[in-house]
N, C-alpha and C positions, 0 to 999 in steps of 0.2 A: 390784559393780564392773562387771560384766557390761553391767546397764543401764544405770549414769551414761557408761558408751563409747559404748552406742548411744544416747542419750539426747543425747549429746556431738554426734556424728555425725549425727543429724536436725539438731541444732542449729545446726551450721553449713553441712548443707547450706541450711536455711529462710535463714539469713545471706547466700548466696551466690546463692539466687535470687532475693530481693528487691534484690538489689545489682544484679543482672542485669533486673529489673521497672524500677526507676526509672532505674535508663541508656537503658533504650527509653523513658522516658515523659523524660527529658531532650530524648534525639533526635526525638524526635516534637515534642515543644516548638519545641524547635528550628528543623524542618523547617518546622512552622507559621509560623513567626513569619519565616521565610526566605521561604516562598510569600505572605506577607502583603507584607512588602515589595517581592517582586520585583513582587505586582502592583500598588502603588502605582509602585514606580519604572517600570514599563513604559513607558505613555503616555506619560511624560516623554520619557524614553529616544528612544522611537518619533518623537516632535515635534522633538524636537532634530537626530535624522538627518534627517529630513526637510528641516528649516531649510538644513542642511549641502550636501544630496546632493541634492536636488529642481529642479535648474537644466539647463535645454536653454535652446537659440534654438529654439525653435518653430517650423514649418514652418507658412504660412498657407493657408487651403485645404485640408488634408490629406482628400485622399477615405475616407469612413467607410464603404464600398462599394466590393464589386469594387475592392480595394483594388490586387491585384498584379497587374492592366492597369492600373488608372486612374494608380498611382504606379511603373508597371515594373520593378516587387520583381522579382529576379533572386536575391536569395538572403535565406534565411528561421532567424533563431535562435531556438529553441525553451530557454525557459527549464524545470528541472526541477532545479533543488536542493535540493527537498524531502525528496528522499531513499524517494517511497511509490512500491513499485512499480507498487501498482493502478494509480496513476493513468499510471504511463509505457507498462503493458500498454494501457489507453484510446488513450491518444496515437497508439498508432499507427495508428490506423483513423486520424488525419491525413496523416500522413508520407506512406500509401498515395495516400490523395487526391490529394494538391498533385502529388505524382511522376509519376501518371496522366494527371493534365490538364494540368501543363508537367514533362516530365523535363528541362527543360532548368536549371530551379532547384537549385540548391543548398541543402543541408539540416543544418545542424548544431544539436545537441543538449549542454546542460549537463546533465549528472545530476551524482546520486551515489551511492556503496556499490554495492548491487545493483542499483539500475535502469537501470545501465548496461549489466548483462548481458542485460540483457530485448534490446537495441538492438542488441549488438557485431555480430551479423551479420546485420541487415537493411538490408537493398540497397535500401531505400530513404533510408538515412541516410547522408550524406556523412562525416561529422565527428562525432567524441564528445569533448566535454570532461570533463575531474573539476573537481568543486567538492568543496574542502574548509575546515569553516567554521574559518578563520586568515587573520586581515586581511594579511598578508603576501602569503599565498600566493592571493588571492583579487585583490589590487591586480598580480600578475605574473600570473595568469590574464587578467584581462580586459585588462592590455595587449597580447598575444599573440594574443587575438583580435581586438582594437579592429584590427590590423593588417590584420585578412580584410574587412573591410567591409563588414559584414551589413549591408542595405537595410531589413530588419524584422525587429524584436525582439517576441513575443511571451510576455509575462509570465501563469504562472498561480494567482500568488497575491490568497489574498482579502485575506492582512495580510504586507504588507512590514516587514520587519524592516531592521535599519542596515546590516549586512553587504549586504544586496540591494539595496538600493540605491544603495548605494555600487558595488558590481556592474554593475549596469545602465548609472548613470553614464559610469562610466568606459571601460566598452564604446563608448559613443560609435557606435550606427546612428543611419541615417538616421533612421529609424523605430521608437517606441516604443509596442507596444501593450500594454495591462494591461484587468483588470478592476474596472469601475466608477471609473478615476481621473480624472473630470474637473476635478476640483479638484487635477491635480496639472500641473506644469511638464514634470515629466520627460516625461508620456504624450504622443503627438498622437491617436493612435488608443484610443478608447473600446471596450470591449462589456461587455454584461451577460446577466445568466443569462435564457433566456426562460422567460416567465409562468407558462407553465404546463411546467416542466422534470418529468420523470418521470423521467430518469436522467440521471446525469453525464457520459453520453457526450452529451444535447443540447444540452448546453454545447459542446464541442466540436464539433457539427455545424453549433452557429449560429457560433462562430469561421468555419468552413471555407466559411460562405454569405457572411459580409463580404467573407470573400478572396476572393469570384467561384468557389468550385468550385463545379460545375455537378452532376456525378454521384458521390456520396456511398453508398458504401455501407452502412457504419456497424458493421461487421464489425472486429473485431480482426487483428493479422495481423503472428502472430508465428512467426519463423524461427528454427530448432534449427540450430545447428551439427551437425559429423559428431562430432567429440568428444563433444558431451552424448548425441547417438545413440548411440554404441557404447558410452559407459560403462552409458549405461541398457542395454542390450540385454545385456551382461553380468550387471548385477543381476538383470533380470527371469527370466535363463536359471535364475540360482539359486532363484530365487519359481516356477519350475514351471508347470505348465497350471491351469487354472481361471479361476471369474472374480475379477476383480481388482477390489478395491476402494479407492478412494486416503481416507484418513481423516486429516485434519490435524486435531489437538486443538488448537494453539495460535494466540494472533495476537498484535498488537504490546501488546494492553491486559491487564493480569491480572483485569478483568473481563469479557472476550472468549474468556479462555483456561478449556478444560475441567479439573475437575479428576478426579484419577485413577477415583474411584467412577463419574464419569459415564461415562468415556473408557471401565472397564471394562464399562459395562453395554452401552456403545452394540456393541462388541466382541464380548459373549456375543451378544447377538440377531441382529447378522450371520452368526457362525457357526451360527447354526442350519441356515442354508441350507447344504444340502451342495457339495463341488466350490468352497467361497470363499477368497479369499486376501487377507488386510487390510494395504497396505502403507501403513503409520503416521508422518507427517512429524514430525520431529522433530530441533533441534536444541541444541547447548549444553549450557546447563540444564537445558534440557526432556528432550533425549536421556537424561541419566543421571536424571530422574524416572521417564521409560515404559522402557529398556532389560529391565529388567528379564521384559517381556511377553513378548519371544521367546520366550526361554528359558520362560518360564508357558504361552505357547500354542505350540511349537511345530512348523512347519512350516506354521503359519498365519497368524503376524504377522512381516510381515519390516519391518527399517526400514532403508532408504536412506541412504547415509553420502555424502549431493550434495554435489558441490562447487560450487554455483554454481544460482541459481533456473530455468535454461534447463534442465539435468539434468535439475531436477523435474520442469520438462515435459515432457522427451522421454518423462521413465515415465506421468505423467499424459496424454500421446498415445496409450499402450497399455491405459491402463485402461479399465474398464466404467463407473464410476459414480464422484463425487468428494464428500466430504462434508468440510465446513467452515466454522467461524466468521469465517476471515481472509479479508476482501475481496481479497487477494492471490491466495490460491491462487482463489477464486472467478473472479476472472476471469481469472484465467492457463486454469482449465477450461474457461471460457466461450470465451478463444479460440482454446479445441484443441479446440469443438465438443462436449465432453464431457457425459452429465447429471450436472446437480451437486444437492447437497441443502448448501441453507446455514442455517446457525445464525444466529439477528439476534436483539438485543434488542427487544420490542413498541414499537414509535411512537407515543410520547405526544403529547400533543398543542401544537403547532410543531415536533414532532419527526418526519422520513419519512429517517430513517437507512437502514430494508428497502429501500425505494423507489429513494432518489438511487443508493445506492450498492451494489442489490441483484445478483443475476446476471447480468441481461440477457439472460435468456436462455429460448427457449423450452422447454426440456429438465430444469427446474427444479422445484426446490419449496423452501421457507422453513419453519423452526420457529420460533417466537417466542420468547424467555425474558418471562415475564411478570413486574409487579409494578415496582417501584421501587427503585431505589440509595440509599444514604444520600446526603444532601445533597452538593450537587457529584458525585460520583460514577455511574457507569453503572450500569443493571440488571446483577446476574450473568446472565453468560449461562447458567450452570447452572439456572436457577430455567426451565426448560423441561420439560415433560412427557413421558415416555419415550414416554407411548401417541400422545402428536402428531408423535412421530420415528417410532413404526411405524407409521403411520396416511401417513407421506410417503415412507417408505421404499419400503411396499410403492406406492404407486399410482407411483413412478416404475420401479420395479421389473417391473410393466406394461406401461409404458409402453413 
């Protein structure tokens, strides 16, 4: 009787996990057959707003050069509703520029989520808009701006979607500049990436040469509130003397993201060194995957409870060394001067992912994950060598 109960009992647990197998392999069907159509409906989609939304009077003439003497731009809107911080931490090695060579211009910026925090207190930024994607609330945004009368609009996406250009639209500058849109109504002003780009910030240094700046630094330059100062200075009081090491295991991809076996190994080998203190980013999700480490190392892994990505910096301003796969924290290090060690999938070939979008930074070093993703998909970034992470550790370690 004994065994036809557990007999029973296997039986319906094997009933309830296969019930549970083909509900995922439903949803997965599903999912498939959902991303197969959205990428046929795209295009369509993308052509149709176009048709809609792609209408200026075109300004004749419009100087492609030394733009904001030649056409008397007097105030400048920076598009950013992408929502990547990386790239709004880049951006501002512009802001800096233009403000430098005319403080007399006006400066306003659309972000969203957090990249607006990167901006709140840098003085060199007028105005911060939110963008939030709801057609509603996107047609009362840009009327409330259309009213400040931006002279130049500068767009920095490679593919416009129908919300942004319906955005742009209705904003209504004088001036519309994008990349690579000559074939479109809405642009007057053109640029493209130059020839031979080696990072993402030459994209933006060739923007800031059309506009006539003359002196370019190319430097990041980002400002910490006193708030994110003093929260940081509180945590770090509890993190103690030593050296500090900033370690962020995750990024926006789950094939970007460490998983715990690694994070623990990269973790043991650090502590080796004596007098170290590993302060480990983590949020969400991710927080209640690593929480657990504290308590496992403790008095050696602390983790940060930020409210906000300027926080991070203020603690990542008082670390030693930053290591990371997320091009965010990467260069939020790079421009707190920091040495960073970053994580990048190997670049295959039309692919320079390390390259465009790597540190920029002298104080650097890169691990590869080598090898190949399943079709569509990225390398893990796990498939990296521990001995090629202490082989970079230690030479910036030297350094």
């Amino acid at each position: 009787m004994k065994k036809f109960k557990c007999w029973l009992k296997i039986r319906e647990f094997d009933i309830i996990e296969n019930k549970k197998i083909e509900e995922f392999k439903e949803k997965l069907m599903i999912r498939n057959l959902n991303r197969i159509i959205q990428d046929y409906l795209r295009p369509k989609r993308l052509a149709f707003g176009k048709f809609i939304w792609d209408r200026k009077i075109k300004k004749e003439n419009v100087a492609q050069e030394n733009i904001i003497e030649s056409e008397n731009i007097k105030s400048i809107l920076f598009l950013r509703y992408d929502g990547k911080i990386g790239d709004m931490i880049i951006n501002t090695l512009m802001f800096k520029a233009i403000k430098t060579q005319y403080p007399h211009i006006k400066i306003g910026v659309i972000g969203r989520g957090a990249t607006r925090d990167i901006i709140k207190n840098n003085s060199y930024v007028d105005v911060i808009y939110n963008y939030e994607k709801n057609n509603k609330k996107i047609k009362k945004l840009a009327g409330e701006i259309k009213k400040e009368k931006y002279d130049l609009l500068i767009d920095f996406s490679e593919m416009l979607r129908v919300q942004q250009m319906m955005l742009i639209n209705l904003i209504g500058a004088k001036y519309n500049m994008g990349l690579d849109r000559k074939d479109w109504n809405l642009f007057d002003i053109v640029y493209s990436k130059p020839k031979n780009m080696n990072h993402i910030s030459d994209l933006y240094i060739e923007i800031l040469k059309k506009l006539g700046i003359k002196e370019i630094e190319g430097a990041y330059d980002l400002q910490i509130g006193e708030s994110e100062v003093e929260n940081a200075r509180i945590f770090l009081g509890k993190v103690g003397s030593g050296k500090k090491i900033i370690f962020n295991p995750y990024a926006a991809s789950k094939h970007r993201s460490l998983n715990i076996e690694k994070i623990e190994k990269i973790i043991n080998y650090i502590l080796l060194e004596d007098n170290v203190k590993i302060i480990l980013l983590a949020h969400g999700e991710n927080y209640k995957n690593v929480e657990f480490l504290e308590k496992k190392y403790e008095n050696k892994v602390y983790i940060p409870k930020s409210k906000n990505i300027m926080e991070v910096g203020a603690i990542i301003k008082e670390s030693d060394l930053v290591i990371s796969p997320d091009t965010s924290i990467v260069h939020l290090g790079t421009g707190l001067k920091k040495p960073l060690l970053g994580l990048y999938r190997m670049d295959n070939e039309g692919d320079s992912n390390s390259t465009i979008w790597g540190p920029n930074n002298k104080k650097s070093g890169i691990v590869w994950a080598k090898g190949t993703g399943k079709k569509g998909e990225e390398t893990d970034i796990n498939n990296f060598s521990m001995n090629d992470f202490k082989d970079a550790y230690k030479k910036l370690a030297r350094e």
